[in-house]
C-alpha positions as CSV (number, residue, x, y, z in Angstrom):
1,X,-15.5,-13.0,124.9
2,X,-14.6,-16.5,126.0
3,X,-16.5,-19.1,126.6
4,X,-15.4,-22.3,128.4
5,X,-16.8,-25.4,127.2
6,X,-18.0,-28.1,129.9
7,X,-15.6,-30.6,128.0
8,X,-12.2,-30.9,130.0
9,X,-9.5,-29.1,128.9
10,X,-11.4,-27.4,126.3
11,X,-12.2,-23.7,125.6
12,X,-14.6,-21.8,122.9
13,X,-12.9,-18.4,121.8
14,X,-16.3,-16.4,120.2
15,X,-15.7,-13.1,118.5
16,X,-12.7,-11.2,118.1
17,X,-10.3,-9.1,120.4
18,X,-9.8,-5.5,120.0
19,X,-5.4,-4.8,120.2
20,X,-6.6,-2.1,120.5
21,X,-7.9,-2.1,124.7
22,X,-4.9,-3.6,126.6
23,X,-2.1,-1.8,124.9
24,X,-1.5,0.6,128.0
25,X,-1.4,-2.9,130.4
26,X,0.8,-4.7,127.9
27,X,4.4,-3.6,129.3
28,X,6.5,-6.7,128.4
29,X,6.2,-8.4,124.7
30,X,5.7,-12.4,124.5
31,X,8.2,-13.9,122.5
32,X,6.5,-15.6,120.0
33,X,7.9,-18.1,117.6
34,X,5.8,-19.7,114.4
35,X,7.1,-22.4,112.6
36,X,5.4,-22.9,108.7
37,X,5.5,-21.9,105.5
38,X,3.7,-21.4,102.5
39,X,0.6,-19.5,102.5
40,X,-0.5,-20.8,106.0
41,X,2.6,-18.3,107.8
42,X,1.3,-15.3,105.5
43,X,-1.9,-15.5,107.3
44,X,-0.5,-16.6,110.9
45,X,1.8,-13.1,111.1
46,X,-0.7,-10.9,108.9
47,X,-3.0,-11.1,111.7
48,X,-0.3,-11.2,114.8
49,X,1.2,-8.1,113.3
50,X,-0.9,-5.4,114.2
51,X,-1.3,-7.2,118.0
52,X,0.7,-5.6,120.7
53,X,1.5,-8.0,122.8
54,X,3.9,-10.3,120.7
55,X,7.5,-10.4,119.7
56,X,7.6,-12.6,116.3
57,X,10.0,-14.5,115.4
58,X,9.0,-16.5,112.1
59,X,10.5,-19.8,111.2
60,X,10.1,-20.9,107.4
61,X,10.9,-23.6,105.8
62,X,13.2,-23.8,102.3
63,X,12.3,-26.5,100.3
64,X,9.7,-25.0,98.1
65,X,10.7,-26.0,94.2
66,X,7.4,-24.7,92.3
67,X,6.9,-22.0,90.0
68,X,8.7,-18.8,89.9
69,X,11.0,-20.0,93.4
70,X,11.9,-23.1,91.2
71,X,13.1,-21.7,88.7
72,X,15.5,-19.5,90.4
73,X,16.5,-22.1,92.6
74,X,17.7,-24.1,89.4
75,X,19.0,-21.2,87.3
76,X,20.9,-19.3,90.4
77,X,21.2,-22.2,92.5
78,X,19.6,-19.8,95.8
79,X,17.8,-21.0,98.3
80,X,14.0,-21.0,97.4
81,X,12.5,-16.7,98.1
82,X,8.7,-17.1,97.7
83,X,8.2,-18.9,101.8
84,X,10.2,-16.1,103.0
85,X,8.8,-13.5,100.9
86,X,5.2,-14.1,101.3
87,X,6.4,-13.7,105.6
88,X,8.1,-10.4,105.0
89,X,5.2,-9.0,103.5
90,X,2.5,-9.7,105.8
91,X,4.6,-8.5,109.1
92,X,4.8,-5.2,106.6
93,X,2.8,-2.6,107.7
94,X,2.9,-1.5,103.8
95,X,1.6,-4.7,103.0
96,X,-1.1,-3.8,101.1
97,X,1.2,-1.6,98.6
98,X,4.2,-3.8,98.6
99,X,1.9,-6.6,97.6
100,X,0.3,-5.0,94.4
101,X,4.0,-4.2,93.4
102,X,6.0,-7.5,94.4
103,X,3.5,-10.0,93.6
104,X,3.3,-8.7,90.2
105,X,4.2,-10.9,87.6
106,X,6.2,-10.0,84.5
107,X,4.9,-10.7,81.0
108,X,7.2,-9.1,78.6
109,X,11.1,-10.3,78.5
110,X,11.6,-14.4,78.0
111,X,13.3,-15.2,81.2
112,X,11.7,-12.8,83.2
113,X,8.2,-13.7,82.4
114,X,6.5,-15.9,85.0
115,X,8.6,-14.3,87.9
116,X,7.3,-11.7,90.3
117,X,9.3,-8.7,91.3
118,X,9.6,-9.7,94.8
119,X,11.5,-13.4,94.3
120,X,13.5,-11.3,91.5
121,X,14.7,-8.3,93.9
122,X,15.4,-10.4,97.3
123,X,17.7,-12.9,95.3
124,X,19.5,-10.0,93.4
125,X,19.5,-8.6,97.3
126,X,21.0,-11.8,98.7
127,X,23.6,-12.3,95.4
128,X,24.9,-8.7,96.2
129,X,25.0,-8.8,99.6
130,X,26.9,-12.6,99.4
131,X,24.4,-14.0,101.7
132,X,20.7,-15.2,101.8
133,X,20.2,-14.1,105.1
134,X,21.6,-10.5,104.6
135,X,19.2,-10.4,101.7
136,X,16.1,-11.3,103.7
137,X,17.1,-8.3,106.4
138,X,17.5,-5.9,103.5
139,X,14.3,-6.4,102.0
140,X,12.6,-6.1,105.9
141,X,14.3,-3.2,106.2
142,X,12.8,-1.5,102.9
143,X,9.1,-2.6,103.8
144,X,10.0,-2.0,107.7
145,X,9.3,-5.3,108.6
146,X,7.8,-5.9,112.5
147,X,9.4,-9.2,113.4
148,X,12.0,-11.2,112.5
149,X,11.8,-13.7,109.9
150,X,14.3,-16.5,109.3
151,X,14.9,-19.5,107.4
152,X,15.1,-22.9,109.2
153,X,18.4,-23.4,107.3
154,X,20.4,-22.0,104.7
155,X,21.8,-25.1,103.6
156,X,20.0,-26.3,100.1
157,X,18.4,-29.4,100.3
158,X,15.6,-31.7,98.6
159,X,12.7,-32.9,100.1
160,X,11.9,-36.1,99.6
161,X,8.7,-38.5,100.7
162,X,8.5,-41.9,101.2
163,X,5.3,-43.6,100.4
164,X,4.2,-47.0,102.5
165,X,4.8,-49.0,99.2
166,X,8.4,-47.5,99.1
167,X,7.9,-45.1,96.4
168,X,10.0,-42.1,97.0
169,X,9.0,-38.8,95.7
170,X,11.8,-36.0,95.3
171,X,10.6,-32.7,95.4
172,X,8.1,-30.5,97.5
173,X,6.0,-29.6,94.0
174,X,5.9,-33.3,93.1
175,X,5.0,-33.8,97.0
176,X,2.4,-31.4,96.2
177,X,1.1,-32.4,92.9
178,X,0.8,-35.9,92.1
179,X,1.1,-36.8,88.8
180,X,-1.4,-39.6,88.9
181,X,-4.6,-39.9,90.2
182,X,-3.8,-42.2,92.5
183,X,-1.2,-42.8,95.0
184,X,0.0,-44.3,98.4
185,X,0.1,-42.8,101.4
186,X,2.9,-41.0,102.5
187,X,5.1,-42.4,105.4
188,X,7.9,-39.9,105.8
189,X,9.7,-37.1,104.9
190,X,13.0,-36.6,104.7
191,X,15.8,-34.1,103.4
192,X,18.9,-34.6,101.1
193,X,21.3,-32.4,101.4
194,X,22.7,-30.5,97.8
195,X,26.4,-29.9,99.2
196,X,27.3,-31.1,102.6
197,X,26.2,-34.7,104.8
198,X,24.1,-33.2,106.6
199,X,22.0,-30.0,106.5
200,X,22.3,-27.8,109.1
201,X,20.0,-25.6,111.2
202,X,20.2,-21.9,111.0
203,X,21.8,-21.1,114.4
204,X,19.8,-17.8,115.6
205,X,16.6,-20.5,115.0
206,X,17.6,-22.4,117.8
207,X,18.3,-19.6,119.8
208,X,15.0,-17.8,118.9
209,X,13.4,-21.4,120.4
210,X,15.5,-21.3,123.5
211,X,14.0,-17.8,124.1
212,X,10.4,-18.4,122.9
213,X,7.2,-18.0,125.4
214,X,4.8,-19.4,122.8
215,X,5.7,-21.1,119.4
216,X,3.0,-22.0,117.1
217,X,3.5,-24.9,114.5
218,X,1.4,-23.9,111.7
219,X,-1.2,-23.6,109.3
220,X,-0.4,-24.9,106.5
221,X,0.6,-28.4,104.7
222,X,1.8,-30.9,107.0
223,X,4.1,-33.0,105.2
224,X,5.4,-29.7,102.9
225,X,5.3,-27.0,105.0
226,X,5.7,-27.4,108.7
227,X,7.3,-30.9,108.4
228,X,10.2,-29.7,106.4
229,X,11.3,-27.3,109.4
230,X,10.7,-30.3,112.1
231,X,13.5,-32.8,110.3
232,X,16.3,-30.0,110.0
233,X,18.6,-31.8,112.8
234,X,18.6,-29.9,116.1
235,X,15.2,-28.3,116.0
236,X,13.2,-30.8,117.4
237,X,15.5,-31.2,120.2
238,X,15.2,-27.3,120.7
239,X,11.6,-27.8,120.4
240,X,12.0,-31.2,123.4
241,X,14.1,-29.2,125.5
242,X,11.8,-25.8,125.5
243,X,9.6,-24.7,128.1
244,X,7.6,-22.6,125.9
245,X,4.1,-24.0,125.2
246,X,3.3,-24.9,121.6
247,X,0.2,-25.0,120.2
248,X,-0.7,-26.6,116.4
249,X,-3.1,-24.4,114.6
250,X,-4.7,-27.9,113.0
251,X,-5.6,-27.7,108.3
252,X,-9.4,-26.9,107.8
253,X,-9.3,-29.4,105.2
254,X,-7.5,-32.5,104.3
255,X,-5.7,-32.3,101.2
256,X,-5.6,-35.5,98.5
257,X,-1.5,-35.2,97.7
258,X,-0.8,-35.4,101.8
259,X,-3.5,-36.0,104.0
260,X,-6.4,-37.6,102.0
261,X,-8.9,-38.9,104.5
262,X,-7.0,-37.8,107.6
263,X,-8.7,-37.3,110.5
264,X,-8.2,-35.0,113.0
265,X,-6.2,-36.8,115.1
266,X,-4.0,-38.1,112.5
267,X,-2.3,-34.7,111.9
268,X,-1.8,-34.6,115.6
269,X,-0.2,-38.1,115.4
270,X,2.4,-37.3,113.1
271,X,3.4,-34.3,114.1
272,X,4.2,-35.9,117.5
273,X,6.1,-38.5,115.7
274,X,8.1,-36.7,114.4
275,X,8.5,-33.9,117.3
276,X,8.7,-37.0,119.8
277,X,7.1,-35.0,122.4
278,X,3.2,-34.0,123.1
279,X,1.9,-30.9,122.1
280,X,0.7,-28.2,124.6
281,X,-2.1,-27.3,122.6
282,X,-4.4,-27.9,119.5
283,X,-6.3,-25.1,117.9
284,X,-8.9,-25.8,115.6
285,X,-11.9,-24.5,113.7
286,X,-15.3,-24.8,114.2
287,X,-17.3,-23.5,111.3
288,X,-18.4,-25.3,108.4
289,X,-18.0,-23.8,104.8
290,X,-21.5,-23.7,102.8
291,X,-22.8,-26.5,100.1
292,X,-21.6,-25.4,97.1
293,X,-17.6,-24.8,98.7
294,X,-18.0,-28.5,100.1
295,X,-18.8,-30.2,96.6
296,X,-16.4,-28.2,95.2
297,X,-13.3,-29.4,97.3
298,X,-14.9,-32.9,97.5
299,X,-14.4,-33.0,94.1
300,X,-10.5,-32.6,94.3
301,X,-10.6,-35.2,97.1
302,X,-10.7,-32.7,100.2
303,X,-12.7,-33.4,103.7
304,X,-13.5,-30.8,105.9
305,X,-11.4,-31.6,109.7
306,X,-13.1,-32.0,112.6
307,X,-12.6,-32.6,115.6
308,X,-14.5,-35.0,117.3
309,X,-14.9,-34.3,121.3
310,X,-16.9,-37.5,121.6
311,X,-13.6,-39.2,120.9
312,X,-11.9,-40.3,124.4
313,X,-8.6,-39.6,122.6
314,X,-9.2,-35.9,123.1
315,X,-9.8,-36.3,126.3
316,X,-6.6,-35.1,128.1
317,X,-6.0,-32.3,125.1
318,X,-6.0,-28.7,125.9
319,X,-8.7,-27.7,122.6
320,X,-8.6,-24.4,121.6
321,X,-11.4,-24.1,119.2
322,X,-12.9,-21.3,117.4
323,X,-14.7,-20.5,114.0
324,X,-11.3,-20.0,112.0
325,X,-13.2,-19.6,108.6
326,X,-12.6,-17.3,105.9
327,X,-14.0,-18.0,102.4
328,X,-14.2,-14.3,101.4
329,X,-11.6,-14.8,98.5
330,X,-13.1,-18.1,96.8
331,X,-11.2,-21.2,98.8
332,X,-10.9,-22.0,102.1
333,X,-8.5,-20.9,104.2
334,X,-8.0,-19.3,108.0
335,X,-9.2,-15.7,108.6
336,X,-6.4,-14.2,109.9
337,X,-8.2,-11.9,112.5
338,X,-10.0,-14.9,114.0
339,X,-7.0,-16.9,114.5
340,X,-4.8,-14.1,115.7
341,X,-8.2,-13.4,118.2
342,X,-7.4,-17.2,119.2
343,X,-3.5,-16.5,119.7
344,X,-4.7,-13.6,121.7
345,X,-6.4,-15.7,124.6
346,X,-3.8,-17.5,125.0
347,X,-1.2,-14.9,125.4
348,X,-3.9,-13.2,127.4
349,X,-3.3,-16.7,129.9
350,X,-0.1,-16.4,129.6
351,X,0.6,-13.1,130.5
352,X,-1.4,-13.7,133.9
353,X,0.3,-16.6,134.9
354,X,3.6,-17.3,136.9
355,X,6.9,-16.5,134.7
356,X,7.5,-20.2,132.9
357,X,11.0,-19.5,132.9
358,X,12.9,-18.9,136.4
């Protein structure tokens, strides 16, 4: 059920949608495009999967350098797996199995231990195959992957941020992690290439944007996981020149390395900056974790978001907003029924409207 608020521009989306009831009216997929990483995607396409009315097309960035992906980035010099791996297995519909096998960690041989199966067998994949990409489609094609799933570029690059006293910090686990307790804000985020002047978009991205009739930007980390696919040159032009709506799926909570004491509205701020175009669309939650989860994240410097509709700055924003919530597993994080539920209504709308494209 939907409710529409008496705000402007603003809707409510209560409960969650059966897939199930308007499969034998859905006759034509929405091309659906999400742009992320990290975590934030696994949840995004774990709950569009099972829905029948999108196409997905997943974007991911490729400057993760933590843990077992940094590693094999250094000792194989391969583009980082673990974005892309965590995306392939949640539009599995074996994901369940595959991830009790590929997440698994080994513990006996030197240089093995620490790695999980998965990063290990889709860079062997991509080493025998001569190509990252071909890799990627190999491993969909074991776990029967519903979607397509590519990486914003397969050129290797750094990320680097710049911090508004100048500071620049290479890397998207030092991004991540600071190593002090206290540091500046960060002003921008840029990439330097490994091997070439420039890196380069991955071409069937922009043609998957040309074709989208929804993309979604997020959730996950502004700065080192949706940012780091908005700066590869030629996809914010794609995103400028589409006519597909795009919605941002806003953080539940701030996060001390990136966004420390954001407010809504400041997420929205630089993502426009740097997309140099308005958004269609902001989605946001609406519940509010309990006590004991709010001391505990205040304690590493986190804030719940929220959106403020009192604020005149929302005031000409289409807000999609929702409780988003899940806090089943022991953090917070989007529950990816509810947020597909949200996706839903909107490609409910935009099923029922005119054709955007002529």
């Amino acid at each position: 059920m939907r409710i529409w608020s008496s705000q402007r521009n603003t809707r409510h989306v209560g409960g969650l949608i059966n897939f199930r009831l308007e499969r034998q009216a859905v006759v034509k997929k929405i091309q659906i495009v999400t742009i992320g990483g990290g975590s934030g995607q696994f949840v995004l396409l774990s709950g569009l999967r099972p829905s029948r009315r999108f196409s997905i097309t997943s974007v991911v960035s490729m400057v993760d350098s933590g843990g077992s992906t940094g590693r094999l980035r250094g000792e194989f010099g391969v583009l980082p797996p673990g974005d892309l791996l965590k995306c392939i297995l949640a539009l599995s519909p074996h994901q369940e199995l595959a991830r009790s096998i590929l997440l698994k960690r080994f513990t006996g041989d030197r240089r093995l231990r620490g790695h999980n199966a998965g990063n290990m067998l889709l860079t062997m994949l991509s080493r025998y195959t001569g190509s990252f990409t071909s890799g990627v489609q190999a491993l969909g094609e074991i776990l029967d992957v519903q979607g397509r799933i590519f990486p914003v570029t397969t050129d290797k690059a750094t990320l680097v941020a710049e911090l508004t006293d100048g500071t620049r910090i290479y890397g998207e686990q030092a991004i991540d992690v600071p190593e002090t307790g206290h540091r500046e804000k960060i002003r921008s985020v840029f990439l330097v290439p490994h091997h070439a002047n420039q890196v380069k978009v991955y071409p069937p991205v922009l043609t998957a944007i040309d074709e989208a009739e929804m993309i979604i930007l997020g959730p996950g980390d502004l700065f080192t996981s949706i940012l780091p696919n908005l700066i590869v040159p030629g996809v914010t032009e794609a995103l400028q020149a589409t006519r597909a709506p795009i919605y941002y799926v806003l953080n539940l909570m701030t996060k001390y390395a990136e966004t420390h004491r954001f407010k809504a509205r400041d997420f929205v701020i630089e993502m426009e900056k740097v997309l140099a175009r308005r958004l269609d669309g902001i989605i946001y939650n609406t519940a509010v974790p309990d006590a004991n989860f709010m001391q505990a994240y205040a304690q590493q410097g986190a804030q719940l978001v929220k959106v403020d509709r009192a604020d005149g700055w929302w005031e000409d924003r289409e807000l999609i907003s929702a409780d988003l919530l899940d806090t089943s597993g022991g953090v917070v994080r989007h529950d990816a029924r509810k947020l597909a539920a949200a996706i839903e209504s909107l490609g409910i709308d935009l099923a029922a409207a005119p054709a955007a494209k002529g």
